[in-house]
Residue frames relative to the residue before (quaternion, step in Angstrom):
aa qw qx qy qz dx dy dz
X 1.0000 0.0000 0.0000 0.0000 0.00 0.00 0.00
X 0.2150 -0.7776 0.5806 0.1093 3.50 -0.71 0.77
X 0.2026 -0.6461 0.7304 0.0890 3.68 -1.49 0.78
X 0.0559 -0.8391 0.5405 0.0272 3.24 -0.99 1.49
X 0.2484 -0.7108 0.6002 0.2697 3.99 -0.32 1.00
X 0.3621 -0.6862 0.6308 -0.0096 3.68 -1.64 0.73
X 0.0457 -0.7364 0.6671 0.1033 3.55 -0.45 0.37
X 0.8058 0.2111 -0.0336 0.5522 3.82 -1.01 0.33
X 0.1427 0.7265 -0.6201 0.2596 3.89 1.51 1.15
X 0.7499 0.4240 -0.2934 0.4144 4.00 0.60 -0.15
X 0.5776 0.5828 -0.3683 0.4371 3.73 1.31 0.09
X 0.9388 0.2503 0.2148 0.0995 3.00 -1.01 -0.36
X 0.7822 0.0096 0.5168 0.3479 2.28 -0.70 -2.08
X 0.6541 0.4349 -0.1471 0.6012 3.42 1.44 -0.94
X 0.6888 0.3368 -0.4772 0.4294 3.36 0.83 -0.41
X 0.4186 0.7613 -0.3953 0.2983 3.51 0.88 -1.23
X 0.6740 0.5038 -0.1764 0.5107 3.57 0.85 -2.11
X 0.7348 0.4691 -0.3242 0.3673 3.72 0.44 -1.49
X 0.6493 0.5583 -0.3115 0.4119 3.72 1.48 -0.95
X 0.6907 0.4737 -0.0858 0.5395 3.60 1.11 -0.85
X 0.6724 0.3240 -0.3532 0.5640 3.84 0.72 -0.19
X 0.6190 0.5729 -0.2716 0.4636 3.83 1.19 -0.31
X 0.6358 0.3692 -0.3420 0.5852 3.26 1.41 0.41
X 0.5186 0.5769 -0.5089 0.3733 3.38 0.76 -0.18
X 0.4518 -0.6262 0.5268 0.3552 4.02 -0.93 0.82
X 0.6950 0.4656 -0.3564 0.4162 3.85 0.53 -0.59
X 0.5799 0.4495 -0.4345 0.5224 3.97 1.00 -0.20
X 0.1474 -0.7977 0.5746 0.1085 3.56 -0.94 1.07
X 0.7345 0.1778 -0.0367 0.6539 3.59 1.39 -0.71
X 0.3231 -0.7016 0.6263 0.1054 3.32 -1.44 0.92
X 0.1710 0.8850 -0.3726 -0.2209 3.82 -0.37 0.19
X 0.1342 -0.8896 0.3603 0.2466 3.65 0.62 0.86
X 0.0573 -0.7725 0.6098 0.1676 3.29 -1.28 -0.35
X 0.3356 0.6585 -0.6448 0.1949 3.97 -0.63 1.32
X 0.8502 -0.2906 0.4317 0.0799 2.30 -1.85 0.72
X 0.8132 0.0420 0.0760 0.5755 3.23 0.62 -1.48
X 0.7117 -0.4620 0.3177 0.4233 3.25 -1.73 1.14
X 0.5120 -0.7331 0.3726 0.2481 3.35 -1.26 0.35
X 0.6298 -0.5283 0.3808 0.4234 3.65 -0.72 0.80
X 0.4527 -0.6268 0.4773 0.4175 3.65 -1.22 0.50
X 0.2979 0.7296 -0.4854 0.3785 3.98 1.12 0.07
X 0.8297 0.1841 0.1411 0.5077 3.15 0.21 -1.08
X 0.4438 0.6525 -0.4912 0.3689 4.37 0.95 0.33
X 0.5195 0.5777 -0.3357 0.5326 3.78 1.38 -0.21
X 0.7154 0.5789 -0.3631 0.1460 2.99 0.02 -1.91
X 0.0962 -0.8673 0.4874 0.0307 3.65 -0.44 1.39
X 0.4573 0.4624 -0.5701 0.5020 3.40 0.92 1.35
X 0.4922 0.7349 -0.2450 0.3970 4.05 1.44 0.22
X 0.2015 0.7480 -0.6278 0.0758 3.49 -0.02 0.84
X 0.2429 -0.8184 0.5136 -0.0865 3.27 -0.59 1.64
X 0.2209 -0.7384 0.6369 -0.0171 3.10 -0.71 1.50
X 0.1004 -0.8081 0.5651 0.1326 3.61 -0.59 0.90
X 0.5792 0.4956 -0.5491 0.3427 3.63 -0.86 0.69
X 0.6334 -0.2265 0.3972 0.6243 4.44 -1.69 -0.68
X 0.6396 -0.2449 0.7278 0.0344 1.21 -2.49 -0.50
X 0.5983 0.4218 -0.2657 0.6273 3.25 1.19 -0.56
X 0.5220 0.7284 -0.3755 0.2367 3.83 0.58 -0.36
X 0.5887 -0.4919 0.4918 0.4118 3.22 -1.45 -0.80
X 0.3611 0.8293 -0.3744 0.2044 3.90 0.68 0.94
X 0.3800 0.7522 -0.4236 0.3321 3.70 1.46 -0.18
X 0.6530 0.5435 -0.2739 0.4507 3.39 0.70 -1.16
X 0.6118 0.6291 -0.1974 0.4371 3.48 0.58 -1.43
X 0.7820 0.2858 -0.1537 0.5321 3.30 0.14 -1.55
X 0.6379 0.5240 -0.3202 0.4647 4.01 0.60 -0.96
X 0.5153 0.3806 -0.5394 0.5465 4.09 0.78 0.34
X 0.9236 0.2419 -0.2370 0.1798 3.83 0.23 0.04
X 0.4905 -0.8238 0.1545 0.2386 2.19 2.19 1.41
X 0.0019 0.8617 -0.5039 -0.0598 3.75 1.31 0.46
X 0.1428 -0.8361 0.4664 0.2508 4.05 -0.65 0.08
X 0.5977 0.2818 -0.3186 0.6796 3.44 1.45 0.09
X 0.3103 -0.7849 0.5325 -0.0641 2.87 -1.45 0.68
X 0.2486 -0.8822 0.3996 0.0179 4.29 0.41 0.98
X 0.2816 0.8323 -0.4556 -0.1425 3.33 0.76 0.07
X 0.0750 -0.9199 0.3846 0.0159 3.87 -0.01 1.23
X 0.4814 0.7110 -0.3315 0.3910 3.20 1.96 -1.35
X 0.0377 -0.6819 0.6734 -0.2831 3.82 -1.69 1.45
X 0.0355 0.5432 -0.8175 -0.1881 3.33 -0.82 0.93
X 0.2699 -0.5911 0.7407 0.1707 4.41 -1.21 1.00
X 0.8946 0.2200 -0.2007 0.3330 3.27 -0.29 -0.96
X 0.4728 -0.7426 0.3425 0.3281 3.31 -0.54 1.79
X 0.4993 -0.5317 0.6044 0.3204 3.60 -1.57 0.25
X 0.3923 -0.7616 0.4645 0.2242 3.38 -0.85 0.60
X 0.6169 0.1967 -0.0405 0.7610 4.26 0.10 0.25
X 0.8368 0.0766 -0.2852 0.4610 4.00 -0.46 0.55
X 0.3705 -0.6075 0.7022 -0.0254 3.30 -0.44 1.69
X 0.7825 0.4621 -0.2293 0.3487 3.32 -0.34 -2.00
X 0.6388 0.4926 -0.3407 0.4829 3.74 0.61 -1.32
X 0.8103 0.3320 -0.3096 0.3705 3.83 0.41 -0.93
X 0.3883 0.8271 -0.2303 0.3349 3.32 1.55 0.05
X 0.5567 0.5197 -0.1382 0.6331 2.65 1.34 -1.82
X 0.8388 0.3236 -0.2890 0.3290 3.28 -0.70 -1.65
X 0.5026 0.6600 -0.3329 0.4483 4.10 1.19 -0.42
X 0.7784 0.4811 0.0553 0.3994 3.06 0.36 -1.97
X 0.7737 0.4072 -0.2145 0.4353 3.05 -0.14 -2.25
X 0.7095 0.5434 -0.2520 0.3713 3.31 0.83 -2.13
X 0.5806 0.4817 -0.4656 0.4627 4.06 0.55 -1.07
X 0.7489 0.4533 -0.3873 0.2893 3.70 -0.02 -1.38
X 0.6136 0.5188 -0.3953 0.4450 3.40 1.27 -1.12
X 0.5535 0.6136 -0.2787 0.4893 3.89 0.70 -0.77
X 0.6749 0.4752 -0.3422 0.4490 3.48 0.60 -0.63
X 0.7882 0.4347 -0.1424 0.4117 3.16 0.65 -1.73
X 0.4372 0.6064 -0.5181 0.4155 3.42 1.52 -0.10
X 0.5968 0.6165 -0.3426 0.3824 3.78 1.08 -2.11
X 0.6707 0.4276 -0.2409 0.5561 3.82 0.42 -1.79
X 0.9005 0.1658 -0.1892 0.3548 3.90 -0.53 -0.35
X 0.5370 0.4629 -0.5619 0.4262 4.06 0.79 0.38
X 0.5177 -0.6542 0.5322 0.1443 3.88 -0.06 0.02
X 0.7599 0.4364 -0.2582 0.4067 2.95 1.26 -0.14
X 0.4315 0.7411 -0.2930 0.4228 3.43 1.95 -0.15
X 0.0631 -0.7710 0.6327 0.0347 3.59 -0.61 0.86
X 0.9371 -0.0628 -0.0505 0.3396 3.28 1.31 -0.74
X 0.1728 0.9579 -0.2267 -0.0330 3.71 -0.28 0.16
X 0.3882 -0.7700 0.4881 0.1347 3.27 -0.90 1.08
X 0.1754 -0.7768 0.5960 0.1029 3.19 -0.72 1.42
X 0.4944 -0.6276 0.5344 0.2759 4.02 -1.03 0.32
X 0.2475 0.6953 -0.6736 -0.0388 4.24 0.00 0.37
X 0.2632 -0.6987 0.5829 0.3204 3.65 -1.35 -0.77
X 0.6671 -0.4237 0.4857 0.3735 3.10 -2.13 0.30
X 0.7005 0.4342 -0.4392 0.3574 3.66 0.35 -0.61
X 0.6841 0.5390 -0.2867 0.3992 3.74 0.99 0.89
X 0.2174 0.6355 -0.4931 0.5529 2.39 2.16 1.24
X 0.7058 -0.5757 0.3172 0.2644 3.19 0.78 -1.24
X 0.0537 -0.8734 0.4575 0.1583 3.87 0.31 0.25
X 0.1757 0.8236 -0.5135 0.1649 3.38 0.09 0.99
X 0.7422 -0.4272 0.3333 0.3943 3.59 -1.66 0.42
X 0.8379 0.3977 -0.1170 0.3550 3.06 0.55 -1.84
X 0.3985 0.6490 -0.4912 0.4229 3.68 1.67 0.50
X 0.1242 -0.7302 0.6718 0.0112 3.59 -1.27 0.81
X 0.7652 -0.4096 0.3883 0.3096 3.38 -1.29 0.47
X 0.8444 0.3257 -0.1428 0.4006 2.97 -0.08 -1.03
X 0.7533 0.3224 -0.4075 0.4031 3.40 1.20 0.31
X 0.4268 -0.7851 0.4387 0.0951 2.73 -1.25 1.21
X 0.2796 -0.6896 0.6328 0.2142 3.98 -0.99 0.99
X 0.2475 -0.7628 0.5973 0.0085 2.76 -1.23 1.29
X 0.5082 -0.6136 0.3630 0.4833 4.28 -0.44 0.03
X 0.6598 0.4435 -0.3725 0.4788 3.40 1.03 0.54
X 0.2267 0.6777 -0.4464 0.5386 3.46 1.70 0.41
X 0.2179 -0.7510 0.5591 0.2756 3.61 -1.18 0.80
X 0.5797 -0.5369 0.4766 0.3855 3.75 -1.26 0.64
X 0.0962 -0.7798 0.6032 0.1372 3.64 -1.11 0.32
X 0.4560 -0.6354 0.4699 0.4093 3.77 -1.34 0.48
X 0.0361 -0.8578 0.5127 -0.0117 2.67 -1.43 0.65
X 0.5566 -0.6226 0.3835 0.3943 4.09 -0.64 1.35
X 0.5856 0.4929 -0.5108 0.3914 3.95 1.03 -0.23
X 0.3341 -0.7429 0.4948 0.3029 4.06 -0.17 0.45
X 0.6449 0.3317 -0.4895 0.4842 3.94 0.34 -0.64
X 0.6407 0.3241 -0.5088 0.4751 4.29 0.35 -0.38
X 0.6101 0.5459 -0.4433 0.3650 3.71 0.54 0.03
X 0.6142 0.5277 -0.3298 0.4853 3.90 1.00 -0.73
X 0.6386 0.6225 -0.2805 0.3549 2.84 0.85 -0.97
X 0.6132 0.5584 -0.2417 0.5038 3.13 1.07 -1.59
X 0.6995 0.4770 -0.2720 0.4574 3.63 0.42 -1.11
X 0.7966 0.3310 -0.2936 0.4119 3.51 0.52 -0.53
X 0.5077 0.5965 -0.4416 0.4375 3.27 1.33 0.26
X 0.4761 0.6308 -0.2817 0.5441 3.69 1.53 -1.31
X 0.8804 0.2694 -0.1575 0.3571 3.69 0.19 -1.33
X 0.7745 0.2096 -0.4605 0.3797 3.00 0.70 0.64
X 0.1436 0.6605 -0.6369 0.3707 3.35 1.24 1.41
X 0.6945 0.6110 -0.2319 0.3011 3.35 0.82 -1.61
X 0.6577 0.4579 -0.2538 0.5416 3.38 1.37 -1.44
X 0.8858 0.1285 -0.3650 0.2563 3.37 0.04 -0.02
X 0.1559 0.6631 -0.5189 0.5166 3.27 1.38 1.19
X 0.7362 0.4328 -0.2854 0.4351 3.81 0.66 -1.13
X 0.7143 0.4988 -0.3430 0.3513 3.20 0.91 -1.28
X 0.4896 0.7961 -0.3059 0.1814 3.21 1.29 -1.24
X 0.7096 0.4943 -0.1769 0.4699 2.98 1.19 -1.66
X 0.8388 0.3621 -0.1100 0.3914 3.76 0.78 -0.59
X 0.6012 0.4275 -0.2042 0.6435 3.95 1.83 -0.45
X 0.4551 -0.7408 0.4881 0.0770 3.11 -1.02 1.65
X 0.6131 0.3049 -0.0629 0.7261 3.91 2.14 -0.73
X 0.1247 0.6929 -0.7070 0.0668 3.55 -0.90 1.06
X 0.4054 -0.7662 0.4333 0.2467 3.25 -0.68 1.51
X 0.6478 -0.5444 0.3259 0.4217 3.78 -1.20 0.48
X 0.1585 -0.8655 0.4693 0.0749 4.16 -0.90 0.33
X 0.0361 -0.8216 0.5675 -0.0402 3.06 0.02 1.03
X 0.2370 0.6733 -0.6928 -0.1027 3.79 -0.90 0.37
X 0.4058 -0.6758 0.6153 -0.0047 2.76 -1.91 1.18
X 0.2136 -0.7488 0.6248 -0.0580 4.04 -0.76 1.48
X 0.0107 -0.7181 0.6913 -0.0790 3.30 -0.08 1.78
X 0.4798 -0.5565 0.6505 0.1923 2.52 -2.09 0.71
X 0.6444 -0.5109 0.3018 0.4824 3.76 -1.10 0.66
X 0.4795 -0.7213 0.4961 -0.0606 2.44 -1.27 1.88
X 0.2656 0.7799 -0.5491 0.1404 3.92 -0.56 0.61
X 0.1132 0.7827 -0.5876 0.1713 3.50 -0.85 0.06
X 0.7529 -0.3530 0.2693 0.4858 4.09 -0.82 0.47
X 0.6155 0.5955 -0.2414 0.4563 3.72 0.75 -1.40
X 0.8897 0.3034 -0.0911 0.3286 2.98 0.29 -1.22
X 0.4509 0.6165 -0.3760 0.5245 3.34 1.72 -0.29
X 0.7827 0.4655 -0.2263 0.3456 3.77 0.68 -0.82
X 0.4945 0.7527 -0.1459 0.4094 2.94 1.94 -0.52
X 0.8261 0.0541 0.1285 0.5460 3.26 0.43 -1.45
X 0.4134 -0.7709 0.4380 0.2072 4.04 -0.57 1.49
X 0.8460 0.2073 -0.2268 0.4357 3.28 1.41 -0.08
X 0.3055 -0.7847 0.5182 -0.1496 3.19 0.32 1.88
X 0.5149 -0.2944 0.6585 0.4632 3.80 -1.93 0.03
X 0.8679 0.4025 -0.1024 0.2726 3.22 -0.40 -1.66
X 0.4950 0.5596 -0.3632 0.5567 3.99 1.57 0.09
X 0.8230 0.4838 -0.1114 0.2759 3.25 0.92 -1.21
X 0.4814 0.4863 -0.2654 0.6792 2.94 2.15 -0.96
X 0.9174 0.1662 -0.1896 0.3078 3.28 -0.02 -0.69
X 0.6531 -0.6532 0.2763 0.2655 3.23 0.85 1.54
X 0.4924 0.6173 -0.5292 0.3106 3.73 1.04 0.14
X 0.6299 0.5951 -0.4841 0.1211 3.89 0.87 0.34
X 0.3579 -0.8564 0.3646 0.0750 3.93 -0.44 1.22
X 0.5342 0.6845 -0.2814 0.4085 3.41 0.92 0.86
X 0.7363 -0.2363 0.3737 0.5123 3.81 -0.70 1.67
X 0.9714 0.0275 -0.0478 0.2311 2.98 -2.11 0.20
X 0.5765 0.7134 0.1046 0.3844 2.74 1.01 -2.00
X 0.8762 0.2023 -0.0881 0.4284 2.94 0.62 -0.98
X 0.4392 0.6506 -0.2517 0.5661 3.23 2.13 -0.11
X 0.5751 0.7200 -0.2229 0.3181 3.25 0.82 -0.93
X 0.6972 0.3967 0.0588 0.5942 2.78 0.78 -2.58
X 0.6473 0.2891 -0.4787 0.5180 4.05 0.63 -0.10
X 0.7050 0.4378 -0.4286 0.3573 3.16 0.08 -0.14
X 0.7797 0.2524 -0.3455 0.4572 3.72 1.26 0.10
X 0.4862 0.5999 -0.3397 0.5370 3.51 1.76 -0.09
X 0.5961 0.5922 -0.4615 0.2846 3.79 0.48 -0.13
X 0.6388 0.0761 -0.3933 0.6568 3.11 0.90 0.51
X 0.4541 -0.5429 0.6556 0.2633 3.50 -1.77 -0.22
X 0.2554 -0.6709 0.6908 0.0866 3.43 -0.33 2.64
X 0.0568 0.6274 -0.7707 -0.0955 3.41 -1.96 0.45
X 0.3789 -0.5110 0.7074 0.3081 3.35 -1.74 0.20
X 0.6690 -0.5876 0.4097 0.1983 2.55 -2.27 0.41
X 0.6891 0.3203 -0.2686 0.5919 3.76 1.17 -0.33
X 0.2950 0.7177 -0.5964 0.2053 4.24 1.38 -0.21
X 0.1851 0.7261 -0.6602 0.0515 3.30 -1.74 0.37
X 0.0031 0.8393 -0.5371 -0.0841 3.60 -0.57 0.32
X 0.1381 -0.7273 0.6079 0.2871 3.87 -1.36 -0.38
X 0.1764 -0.6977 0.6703 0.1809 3.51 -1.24 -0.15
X 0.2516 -0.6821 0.6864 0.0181 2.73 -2.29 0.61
X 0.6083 -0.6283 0.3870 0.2923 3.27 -0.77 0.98
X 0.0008 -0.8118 0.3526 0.4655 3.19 -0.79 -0.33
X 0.3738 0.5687 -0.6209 0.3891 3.55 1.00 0.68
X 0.6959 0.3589 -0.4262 0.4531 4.13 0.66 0.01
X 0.3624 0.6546 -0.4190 0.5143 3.55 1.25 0.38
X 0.7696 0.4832 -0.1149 0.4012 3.23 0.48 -1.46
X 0.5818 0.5159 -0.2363 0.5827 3.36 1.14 -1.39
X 0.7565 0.3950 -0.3847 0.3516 3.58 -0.08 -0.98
X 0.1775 0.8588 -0.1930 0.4400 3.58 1.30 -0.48
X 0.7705 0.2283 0.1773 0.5682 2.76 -0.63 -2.20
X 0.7645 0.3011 -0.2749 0.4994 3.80 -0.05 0.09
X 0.5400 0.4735 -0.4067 0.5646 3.88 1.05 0.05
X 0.7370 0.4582 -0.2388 0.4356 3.66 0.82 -1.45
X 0.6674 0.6836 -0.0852 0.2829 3.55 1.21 -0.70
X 0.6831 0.6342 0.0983 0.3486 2.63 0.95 -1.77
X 0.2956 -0.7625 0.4732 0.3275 3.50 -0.65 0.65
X 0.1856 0.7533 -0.6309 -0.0111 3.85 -0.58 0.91
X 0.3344 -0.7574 0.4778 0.2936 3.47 -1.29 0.18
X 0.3345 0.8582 -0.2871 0.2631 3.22 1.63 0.36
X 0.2328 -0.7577 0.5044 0.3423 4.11 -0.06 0.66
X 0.9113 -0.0601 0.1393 0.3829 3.77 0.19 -0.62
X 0.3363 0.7799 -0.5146 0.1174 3.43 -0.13 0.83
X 0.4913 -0.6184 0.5472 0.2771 3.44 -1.60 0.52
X 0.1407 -0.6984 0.6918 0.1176 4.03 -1.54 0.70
X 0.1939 -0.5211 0.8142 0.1670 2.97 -1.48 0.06
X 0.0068 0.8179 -0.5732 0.0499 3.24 -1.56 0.86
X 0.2337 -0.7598 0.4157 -0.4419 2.54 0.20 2.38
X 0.0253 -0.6990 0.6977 0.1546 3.71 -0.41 0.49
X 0.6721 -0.4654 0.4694 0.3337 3.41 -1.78 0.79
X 0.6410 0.5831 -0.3322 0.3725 3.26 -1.47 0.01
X 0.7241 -0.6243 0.2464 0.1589 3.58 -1.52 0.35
X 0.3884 -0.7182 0.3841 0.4311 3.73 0.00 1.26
X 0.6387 -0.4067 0.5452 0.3598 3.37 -1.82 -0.38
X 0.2939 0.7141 -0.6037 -0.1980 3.80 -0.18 -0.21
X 0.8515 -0.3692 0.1364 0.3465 4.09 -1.46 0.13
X 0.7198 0.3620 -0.4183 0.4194 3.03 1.00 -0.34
X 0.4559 0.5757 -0.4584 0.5006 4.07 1.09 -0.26
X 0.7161 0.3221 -0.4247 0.4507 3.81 0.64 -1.29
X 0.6589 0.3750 -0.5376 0.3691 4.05 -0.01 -0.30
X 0.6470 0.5437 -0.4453 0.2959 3.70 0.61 -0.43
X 0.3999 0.6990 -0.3968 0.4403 3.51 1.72 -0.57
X 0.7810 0.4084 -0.1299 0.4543 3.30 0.21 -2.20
X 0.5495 -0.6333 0.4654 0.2834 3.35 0.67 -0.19
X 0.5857 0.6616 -0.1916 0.4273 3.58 1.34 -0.41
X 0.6631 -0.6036 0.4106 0.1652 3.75 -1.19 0.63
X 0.1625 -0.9041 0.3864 0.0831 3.04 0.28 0.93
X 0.2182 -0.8194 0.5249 -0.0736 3.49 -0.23 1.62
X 0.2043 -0.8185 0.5163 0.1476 3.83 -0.27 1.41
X 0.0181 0.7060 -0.7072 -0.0323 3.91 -0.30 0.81
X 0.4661 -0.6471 0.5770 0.1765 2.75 -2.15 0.78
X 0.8289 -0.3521 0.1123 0.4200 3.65 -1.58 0.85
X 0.7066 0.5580 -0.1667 0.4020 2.93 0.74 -1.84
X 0.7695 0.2627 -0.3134 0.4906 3.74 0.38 -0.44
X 0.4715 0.4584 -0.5308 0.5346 4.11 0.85 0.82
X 0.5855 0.5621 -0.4617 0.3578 3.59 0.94 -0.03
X 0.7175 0.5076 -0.0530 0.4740 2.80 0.72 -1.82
X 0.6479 0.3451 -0.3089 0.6047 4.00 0.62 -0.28
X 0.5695 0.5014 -0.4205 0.4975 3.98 0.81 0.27
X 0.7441 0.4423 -0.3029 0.3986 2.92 0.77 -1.57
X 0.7729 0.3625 -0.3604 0.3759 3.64 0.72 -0.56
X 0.4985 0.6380 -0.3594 0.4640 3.83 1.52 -0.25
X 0.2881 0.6743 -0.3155 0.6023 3.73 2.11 -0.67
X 0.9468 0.0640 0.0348 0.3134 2.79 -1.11 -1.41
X 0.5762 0.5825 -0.3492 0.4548 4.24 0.61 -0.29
X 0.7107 0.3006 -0.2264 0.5944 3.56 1.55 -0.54
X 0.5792 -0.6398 0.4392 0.2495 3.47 1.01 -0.48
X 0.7629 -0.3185 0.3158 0.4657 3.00 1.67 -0.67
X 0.5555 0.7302 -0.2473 0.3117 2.99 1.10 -0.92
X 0.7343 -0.0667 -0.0670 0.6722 3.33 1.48 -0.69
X 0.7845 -0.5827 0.2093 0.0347 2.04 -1.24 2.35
X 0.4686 0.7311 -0.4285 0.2495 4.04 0.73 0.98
X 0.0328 0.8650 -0.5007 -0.0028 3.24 1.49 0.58
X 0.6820 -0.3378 0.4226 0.4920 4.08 -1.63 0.18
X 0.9294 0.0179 -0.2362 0.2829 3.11 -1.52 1.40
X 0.4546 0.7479 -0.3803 0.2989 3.51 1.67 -0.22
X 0.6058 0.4875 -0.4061 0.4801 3.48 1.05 -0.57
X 0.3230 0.7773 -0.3311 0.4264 3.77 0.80 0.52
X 0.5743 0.5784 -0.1282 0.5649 3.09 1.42 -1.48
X 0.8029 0.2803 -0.0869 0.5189 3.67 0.39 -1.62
X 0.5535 0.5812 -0.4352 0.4080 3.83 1.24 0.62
X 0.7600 0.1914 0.1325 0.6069 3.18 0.89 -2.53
X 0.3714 -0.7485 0.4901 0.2483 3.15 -0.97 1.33
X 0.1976 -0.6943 0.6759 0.1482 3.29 -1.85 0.34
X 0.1089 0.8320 -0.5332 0.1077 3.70 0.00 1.56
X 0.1660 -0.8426 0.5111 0.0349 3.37 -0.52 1.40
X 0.3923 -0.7149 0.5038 0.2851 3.79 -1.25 0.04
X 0.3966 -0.8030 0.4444 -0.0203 3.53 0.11 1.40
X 0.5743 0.6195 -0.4079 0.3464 3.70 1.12 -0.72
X 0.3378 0.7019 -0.5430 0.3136 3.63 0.91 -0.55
X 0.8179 0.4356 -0.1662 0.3373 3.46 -0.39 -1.33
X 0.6939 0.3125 -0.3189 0.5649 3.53 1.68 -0.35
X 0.6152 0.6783 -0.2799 0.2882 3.60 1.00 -0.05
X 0.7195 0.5044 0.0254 0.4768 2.65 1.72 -1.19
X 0.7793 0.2170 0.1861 0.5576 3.06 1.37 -2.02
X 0.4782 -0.7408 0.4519 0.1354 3.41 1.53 0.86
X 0.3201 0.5425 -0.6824 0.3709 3.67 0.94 1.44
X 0.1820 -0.6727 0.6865 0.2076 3.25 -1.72 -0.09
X 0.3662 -0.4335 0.7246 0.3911 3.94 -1.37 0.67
X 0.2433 -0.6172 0.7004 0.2634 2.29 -2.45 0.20
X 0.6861 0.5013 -0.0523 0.5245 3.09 1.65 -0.89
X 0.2526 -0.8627 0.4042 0.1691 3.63 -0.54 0.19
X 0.5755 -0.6448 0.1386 0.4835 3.72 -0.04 0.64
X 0.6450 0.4765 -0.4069 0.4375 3.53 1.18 -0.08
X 0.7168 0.5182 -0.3031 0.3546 2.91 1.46 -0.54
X 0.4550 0.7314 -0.2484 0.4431 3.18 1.41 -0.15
X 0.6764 0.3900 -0.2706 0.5631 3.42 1.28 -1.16
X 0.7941 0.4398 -0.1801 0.3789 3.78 0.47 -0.49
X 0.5240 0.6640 -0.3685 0.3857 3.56 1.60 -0.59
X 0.3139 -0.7006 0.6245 0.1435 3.54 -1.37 0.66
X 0.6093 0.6278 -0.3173 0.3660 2.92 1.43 -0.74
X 0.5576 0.6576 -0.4312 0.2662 3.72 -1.50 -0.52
X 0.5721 -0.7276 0.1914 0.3265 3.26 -0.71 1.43
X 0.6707 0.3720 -0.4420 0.4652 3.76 0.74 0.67
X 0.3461 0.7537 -0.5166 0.2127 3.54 0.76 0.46
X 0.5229 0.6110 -0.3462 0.4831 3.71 1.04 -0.11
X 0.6774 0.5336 -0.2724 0.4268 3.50 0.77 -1.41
């Protein structure tokens, strides 16, 4: 029987995992750990013992009486804080490293999956469609700060288990996994400010919502934009088959990526139904920078993010079926448009 600890059991993602590894007959305990109160997805779930507070906290003790052997690490503040750098630091940073060293020093870890992303390849001018990052592709820094944490926590826990290496007689297996933008029925209902809320003008809210119709009423694209998606019930699944599974593998990195052809602007206005309107770099800065800072935050355009919706980042996802006998179910176009998928009810 296996006891799996969760980071970020209230996000996302984490609940999704906490709802779906709790049915499995061989999981006997669930431990989560957010920040925030827990979604009603998952306020039942009676293989869950929920530990509310970081990652940066006071939680080793807690979670180490139940000696957990897999290990989820999912927890993310994504969407920058506006005026507290330092505060999201910590919880990003401080909290991953503290998470690591839990994996490398409780003894009780056999395995773990760590959460990085594709947007830490990089959004840059000189990126073109048609190439393709691969997990042997180096990560690059970058002025966008979630593809920057990311980056860093990928770096630091090269480092941590370089250290442990030299001194732990059991390092537990490590798998991170670099999705591509994740979406899927669950997640559309979830969160008001979505790819797919924003392009397609479905967001309803004061200010906010005046704003974005007045710049969402058509569908702005660059000239080299392009994007993929990932389910997230094949999010989840892969997961659950990395954490599971019998591999003999010490450590490796995925990208997760169904096969197949990206979205690029003129397919995504034909989706939305909308005119596609080709704007140059310079004015996705400037209409961030003031959507940034006039809301405070509120919509989601932190420094360098408008990058993302300029230069594409297109990755090759097959790893994980080539190697490790996953299968998609869902393909990246399908992914952006399905209703379907086993939370589409909720």
């Amino acid at each position: 029987m296996h006891t799996v600890f969760i980071t970020g059991c209230g996000g996302y993602i984490g609940a999704l995992l906490v709802d779906r590894l709790s049915k499995r007959e061989d999981v006997d305990l669930i431990v989560g750990l957010d920040k925030e109160p827990l979604p009603k997805l998952i306020q039942e779930n009676k293989k869950l013992h929920f530990i509310q507070g970081n990652t940066d906290g006071d939680w080793e003790m807690e979670v180490s009486r139940y000696k957990p052997d897999i290990v989820i690490h999912a927890a993310w503040q994504i969407r920058e804080l506006y005026g507290q750098k330092n505060t999201q630091t910590r919880w990003n940073i401080n909290g991953t490293h503290q998470v690591f060293d839990f994996v490398f020093g409780s003894g009780s870890v056999r395995r773990c999956v760590h959460f990085g992303s594709v947007a830490s390849y990089g959004a840059f001018r000189n990126n073109k469609p048609e190439f393709v990052f691969t997990e042997q592709s180096p990560l690059r820094k970058s002025s966008y700060s979630y593809a920057e944490e990311k980056r860093i926590s990928e770096e630091m826990l090269d480092d941590l288990y370089q250290k442990y290496e030299d001194h732990t007689k059991h390092l537990p297996q490590i798998f991170t996994v670099r999705p591509a933008s994740i979406t899927g029925p669950y997640g559309k209902k979830r969160t008001k400010f979505s790819l797919q809320s924003v392009l397609g003008g479905t967001v309803r809210e004061g200010i906010i919502a005046r704003i974005l119709a007045k710049f969402m009423s058509f569908t702005p694209i660059s000239s080299g934009w392009a994007r993929q998606f990932v389910h997230e019930d094949d999010v989840c699944a892969a997961v659950e088959h990395l954490a599971f599974e019998n591999f003999t593998v010490e450590k490796d990195i995925l990208n997760l990526c169904p096969p197949g052809n990206y979205i690029d602007g003129v397919t995504m206005s034909e989706m939305l139904e909308k005119k596609p309107v080709k704007l140059p770099a310079f004015l996705y800065s400037i209409v961030f920078w003031f959507a940034w800072h006039l809301t405070r935050g509120r919509i989601p355009t932190p420094k360098g993010s408008y990058k993302t919706y300029v230069y594409p980042v297109i990755v090759d996802g097959t790893k994980i079926s080539r190697e490790y006998g996953f299968v998609y179910s869902y393909d990246t176009r399908e992914a952006f448009t399905t209703k379907k998928g086993l939370y589409a009810q909720l």
